[in-house]
Structure formats: C-alpha cells, structure tokens
C-alpha positions as semicolon CSV with decimal commas, in nm:
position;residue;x (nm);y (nm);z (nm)
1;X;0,000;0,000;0,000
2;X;0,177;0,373;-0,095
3;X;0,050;0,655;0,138
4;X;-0,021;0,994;-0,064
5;X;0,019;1,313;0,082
6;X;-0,017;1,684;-0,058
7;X;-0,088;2,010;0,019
8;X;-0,311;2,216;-0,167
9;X;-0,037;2,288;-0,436
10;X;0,009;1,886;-0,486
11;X;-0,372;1,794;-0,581
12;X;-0,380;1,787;-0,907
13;X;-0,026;1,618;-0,970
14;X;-0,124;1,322;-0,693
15;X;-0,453;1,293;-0,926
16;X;-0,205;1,182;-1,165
17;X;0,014;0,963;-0,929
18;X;-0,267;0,770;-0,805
19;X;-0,342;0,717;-1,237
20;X;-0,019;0,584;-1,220
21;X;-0,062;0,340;-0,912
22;X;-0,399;0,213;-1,046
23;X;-0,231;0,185;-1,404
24;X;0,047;-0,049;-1,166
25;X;-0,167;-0,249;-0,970
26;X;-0,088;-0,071;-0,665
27;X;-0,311;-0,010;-0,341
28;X;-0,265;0,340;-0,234
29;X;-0,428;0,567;0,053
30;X;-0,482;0,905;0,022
31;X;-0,414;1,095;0,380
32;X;-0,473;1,484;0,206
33;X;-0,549;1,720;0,130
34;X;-0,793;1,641;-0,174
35;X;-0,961;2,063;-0,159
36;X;-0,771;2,359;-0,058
37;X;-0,859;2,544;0,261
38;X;-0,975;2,230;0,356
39;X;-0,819;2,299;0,715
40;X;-0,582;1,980;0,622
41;X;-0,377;2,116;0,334
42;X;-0,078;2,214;0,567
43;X;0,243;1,983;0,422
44;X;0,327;1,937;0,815
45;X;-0,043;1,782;0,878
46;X;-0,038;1,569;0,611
47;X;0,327;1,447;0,559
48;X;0,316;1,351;0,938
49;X;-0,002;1,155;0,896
50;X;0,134;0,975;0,568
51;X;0,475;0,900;0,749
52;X;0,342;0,762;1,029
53;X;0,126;0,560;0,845
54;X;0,453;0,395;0,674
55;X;0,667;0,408;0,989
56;X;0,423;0,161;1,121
57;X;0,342;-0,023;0,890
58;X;0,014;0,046;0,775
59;X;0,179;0,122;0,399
60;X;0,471;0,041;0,278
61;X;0,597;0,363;0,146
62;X;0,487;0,707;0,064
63;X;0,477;0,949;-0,217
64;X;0,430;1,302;-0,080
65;X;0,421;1,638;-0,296
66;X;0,424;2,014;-0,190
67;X;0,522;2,307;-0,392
68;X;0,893;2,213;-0,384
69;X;0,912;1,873;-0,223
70;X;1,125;2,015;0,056
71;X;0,882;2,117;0,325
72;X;0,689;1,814;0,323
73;X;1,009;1,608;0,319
74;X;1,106;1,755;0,601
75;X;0,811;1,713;0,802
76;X;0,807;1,367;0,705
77;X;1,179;1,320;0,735
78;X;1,102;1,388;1,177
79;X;0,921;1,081;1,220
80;X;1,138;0,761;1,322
81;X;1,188;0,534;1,034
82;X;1,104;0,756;0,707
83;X;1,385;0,771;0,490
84;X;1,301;1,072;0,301
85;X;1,440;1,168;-0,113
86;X;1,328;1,498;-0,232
87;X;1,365;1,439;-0,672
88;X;1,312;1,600;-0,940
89;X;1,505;1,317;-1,127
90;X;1,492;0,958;-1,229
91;X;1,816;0,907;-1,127
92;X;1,819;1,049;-0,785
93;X;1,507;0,878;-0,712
94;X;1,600;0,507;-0,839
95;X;1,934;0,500;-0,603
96;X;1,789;0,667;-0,335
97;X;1,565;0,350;-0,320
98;X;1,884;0,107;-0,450
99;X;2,174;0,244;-0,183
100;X;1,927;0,439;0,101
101;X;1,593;0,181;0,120
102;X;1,401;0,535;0,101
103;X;1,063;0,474;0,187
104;X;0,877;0,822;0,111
105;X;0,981;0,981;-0,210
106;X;0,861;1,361;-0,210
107;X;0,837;1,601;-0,561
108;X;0,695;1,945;-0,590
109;X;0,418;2,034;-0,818
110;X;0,560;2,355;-0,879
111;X;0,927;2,163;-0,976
112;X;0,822;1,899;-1,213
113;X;0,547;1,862;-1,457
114;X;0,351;1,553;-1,472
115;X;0,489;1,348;-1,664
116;X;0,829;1,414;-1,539
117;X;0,697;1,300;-1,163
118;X;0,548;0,977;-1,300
119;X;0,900;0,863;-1,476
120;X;1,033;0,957;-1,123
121;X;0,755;0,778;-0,937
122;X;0,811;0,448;-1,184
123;X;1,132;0,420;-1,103
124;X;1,098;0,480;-0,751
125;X;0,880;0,183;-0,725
126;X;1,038;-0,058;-0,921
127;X;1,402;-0,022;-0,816
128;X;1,502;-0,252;-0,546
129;X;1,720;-0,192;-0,267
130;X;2,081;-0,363;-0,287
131;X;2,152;-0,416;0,083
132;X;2,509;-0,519;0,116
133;X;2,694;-0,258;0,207
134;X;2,407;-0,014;0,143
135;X;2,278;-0,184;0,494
136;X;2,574;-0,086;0,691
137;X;2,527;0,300;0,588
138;X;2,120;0,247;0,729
139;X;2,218;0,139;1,039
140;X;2,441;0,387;1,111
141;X;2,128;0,652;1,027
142;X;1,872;0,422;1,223
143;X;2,159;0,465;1,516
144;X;2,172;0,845;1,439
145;X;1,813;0,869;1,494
146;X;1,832;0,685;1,830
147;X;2,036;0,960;1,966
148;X;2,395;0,725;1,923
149;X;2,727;0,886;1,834
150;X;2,892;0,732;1,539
C-alpha cells in the first residue's frame, strides 16, 4: 500500500500519481489534502499523517508532494523510520531507493510537470534496494536517529 500526501499545491499532480498506481496495480491511501482550505492542506499535517502511516506499517511507502518537495520532506523526514528523497530526477530517485531503502519519495508540483513525476515515481517503485553494504550505511542513520554517536 503507498501513502499519498499533498498540500493544496500537490492535488492535481497526486490525481495523476494515483493514475499511475492504479495503471500499476498498486493499493494506495490518500491521507490529504484532496480541496484547498480544507483545514488539512498544511504539508506538516499531512506528511506527518502519511509517514506515520509507513513508519508503522500500515503502507509500505509514501509518495508526498508540496510546492517544492522540501517542506513536506522535512516534516516527514522527523518521524522515526522515514527515509526521506526529495527528486526532481529519475536518477536520484532510483538510487535513493537502490543504496538508502528510502521509503517516502517527495516532488513538488511547482518543480516537475507531470509526466516528469510519473517517470520519477516508476522508477521509484520498481528499483530494489541492494543491501550489502548499502545496509551498513542504514544502520548507522537508524543509530543516528536513536540519539547514538557514530
């Protein structure tokens, strides 16, 4: 299941994500906003819903959009477990999921047209992650997060 998230800049370019999903096969739930001045189109409201929703487990990863990407990222990137990439390309996106396991890929509506953020989204969600020593480098960021020193 992919969690979607957007504020009120992101609604009609998630309209065209969850295209793509359905086009996929994929299950997806929409936490927001769907109408601006809805009262939920804040990117901290709804990235932090969305995240959570991945960090336990209720989907498997997220695809979040705001203006830029970056402030819904951000919000997302504070809750334990999200491994947050901000692209605006296919390549950026496909190794943050093959070396970093990202698990909420964020674009902005106002960076990348729509077809641009489905080739990014495809990729995304095909590309596997190569473990190794790709693992190693998580659990030094899970450890991060739990307050160690490296």
């Amino acid at each position: 299941m992919i969690a979607l998230a957007c504020d009120h800049t992101g609604i009609e370019l998630k309209k065209e994500i969850k295209k793509l999903l359905d086009s996929m096969n994929l299950a997806w739930k929409d936490f927001g906003t769907n109408e601006a001045g809805a009262g939920d189109d804040d990117y901290p409201i709804v990235g932090y819903r969305a995240a959570k929703a991945v960090a336990d487990g209720e989907c498997d990863r997220g695809i979040f959009i705001c203006g830029t990407g970056i402030g819904i990222g951000i919000a997302a990137g504070k809750v334990k477990g999200i491994r947050v990439c901000t692209c605006s390309d296919v390549y950026s996106a496909e190794l943050s999921k093959r070396h970093n396991n990202s698990n909420v890929l964020t674009m902005g509506a106002r960076v990348v047209g729509s077809e641009l953020a489905k080739m990014i989204a495809t990729h995304w969600l095909t590309a596997e992650f190569e473990g190794g020593r790709h693992q190693r480098r998580i659990d030094m960021i899970a450890a991060i997060e739990d307050g160690q020193a490296l």
